[in-house]
N, C-alpha and C positions, 0 to 999 in steps of 0.2 A: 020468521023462518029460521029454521034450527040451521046452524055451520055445520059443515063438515065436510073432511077431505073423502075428494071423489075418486081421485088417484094419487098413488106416490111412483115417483123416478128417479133412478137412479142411473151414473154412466160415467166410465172413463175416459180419459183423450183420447178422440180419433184423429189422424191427417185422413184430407181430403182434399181433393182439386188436382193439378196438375203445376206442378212448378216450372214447367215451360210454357204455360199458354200465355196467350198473349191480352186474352181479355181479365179485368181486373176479377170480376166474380167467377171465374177458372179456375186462377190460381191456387195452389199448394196453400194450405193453412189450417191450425191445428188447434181443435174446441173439445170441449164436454158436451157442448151442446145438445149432440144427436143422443136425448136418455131416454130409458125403453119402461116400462110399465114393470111393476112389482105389483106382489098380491100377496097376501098374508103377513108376517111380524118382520120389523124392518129397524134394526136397532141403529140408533142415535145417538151418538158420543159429541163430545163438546165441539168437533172439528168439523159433524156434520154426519151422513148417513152412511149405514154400510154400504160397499160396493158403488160409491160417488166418489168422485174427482177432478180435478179442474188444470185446462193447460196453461192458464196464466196464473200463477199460486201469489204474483206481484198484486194484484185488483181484484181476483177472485177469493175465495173459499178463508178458512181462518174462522176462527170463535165469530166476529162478529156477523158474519155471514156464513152462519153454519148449514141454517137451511133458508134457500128460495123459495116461497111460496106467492103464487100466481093466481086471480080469479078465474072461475071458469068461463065467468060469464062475459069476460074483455075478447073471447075467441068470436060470438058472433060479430062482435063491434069490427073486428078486422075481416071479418066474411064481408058484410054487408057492405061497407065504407069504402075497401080499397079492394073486392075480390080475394081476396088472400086467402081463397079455399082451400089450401094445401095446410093453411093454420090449423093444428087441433093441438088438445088438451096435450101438456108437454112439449109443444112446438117451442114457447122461447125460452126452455131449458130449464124448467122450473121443479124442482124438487116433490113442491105440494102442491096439487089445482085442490083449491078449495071453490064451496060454493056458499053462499050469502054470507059472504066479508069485501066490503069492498074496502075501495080508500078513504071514500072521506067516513069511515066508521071504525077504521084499526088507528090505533094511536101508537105513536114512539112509547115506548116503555110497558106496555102492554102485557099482561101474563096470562098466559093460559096453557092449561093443564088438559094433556091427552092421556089419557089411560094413566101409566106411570112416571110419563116422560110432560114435564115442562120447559115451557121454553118463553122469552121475550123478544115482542120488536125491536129491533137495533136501528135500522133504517129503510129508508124505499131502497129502492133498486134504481142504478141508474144506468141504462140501459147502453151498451156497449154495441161497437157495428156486428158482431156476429150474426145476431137475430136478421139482419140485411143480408148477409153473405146466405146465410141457408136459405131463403127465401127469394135469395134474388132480384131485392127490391133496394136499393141505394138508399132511398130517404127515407129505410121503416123502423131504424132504433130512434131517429128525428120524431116520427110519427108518433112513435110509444110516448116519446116523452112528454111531447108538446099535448097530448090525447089527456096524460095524465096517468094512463091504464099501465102503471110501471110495476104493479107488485113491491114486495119487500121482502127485507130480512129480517130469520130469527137466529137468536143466541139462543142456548141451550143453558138452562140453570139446572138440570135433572137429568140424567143419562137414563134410558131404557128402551122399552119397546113402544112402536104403534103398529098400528096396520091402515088399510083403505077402510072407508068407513062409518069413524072413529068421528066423534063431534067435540072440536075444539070449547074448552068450557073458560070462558073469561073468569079472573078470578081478582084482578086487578088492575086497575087503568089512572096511574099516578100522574098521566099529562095529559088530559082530556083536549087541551087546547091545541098537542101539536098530533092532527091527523094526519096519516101518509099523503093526503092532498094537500094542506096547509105548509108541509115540509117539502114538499113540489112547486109548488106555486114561489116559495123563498128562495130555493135552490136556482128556480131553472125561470120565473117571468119577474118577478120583483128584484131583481139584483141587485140595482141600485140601492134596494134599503137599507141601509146598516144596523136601523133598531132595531128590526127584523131576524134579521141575521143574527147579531147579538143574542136576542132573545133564543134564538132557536140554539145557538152554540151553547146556550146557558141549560139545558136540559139535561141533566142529569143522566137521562138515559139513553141518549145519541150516541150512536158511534162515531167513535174517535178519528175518521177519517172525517168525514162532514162537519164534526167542530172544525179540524182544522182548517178546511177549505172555508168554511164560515169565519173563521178569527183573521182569516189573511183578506179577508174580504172590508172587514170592522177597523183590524188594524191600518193597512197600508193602501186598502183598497185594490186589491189583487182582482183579477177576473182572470180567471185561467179559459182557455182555448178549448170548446168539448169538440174541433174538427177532426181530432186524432181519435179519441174515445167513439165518438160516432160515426164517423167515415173509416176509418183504420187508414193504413198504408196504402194509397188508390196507384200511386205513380210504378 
């Protein structure tokens, strides 16, 4: 089945919530999340798409997460499994819903060529509490992760146009061995394994946030805390 993106989204920071309530998913606080549907030619610079933005620029956005691209096909998984009808295409803030790419068939280093604009996988996504906060479910950036259904990022090697449409054409796949599922499965259930790890840190085409978390892992044995990243500030 031929790739290609179904929709593209684009969105600035909004606040939302109320910074007096008292219940924690009330609360005042401030995403990109909420992005709205584009149609027609949607230009791509190395930083990412026109009319995109991000309110955490610390863990968000930047060359190696220039663009978010998401399956379309992980939205029924979250209909079905957990109700979460209010999911649709765009809901966890994704730049690209494509369809027939999943995870375990995109690989880190990946290149492929849209129209005039190319670009490569850098890494999965790993999935942050906002998508919980919009949704209003506590344990669903938990869910994404553990599910596997994380999406990933691209770098941009070629600045130009796409539009919706538009069928992503592989052109080169120089780490066949690390899928966005393979690099999920290292990140987030095998921790323990340092060869692992190692091996994965050693990839030439990983982003340089995930070697690092990988070599503090190899090295000193580090396991950093995802309560923050995934729950956010509950108290």
């Amino acid at each position: 089945m031929e790739k290609i993106i179904k929709e593209i989204f684009v969105g600035k920071p909004q606040t939302v919530g109320d910074k007096n309530a008292a219940n924690y998913m009330d609360k005042e606080w401030e995403s990109a999340i909420f992005k709205k549907p584009v149609t027609g030619r949607v230009w791509v610079g190395k930083n990412g798409l026109d009319g995109d933005g991000q309110a955490d620029t610390k863990n968000h956005g930047g060359p190696e997460k220039a663009i978010f691209a998401y399956p379309s096909e992980h939205y029924g998984y979250f209909h079905d499994e957990f109700d979460l009808t209010a999911m649709k295409a765009g809901g966890m803030g994704e730049n690209l819903t494509l369809a027939n790419m999943l995870e375990d068939e995109v690989c880190i280093g990946d290149i492929y060529e849209i129209g005039e604009v190319v670009i490569q996988v850098s890494q999965p996504r790993q999935p942050c509490w906002k998508p919980a906060r919009r949704f209003r479910r506590k344990d669903l950036s938990l869910l994404i992760q553990d599910s596997g259904k994380t999406g990933w990022y691209f770098r941009v090697l070629k600045e130009g146009y796409i539009s919706d449409g538009q069928k992503p054409k592989l052109v080169d796949r120089p780490a066949p061995e690390w899928t966005i599922e393979n690099c999920n499965h290292v990140m987030h259930v095998d921790r323990e394994n340092k060869e692992k790890a190692a091996a994965l840190a050693a990839c030439e085409w990983l982003a340089i946030s995930w070697k690092n978390t990988l070599n503090k892992r190899v090295g000193v044995g580090v396991q950093s805390s995802t309560d923050k990243r995934l729950y956010g500030d509950d108290d």
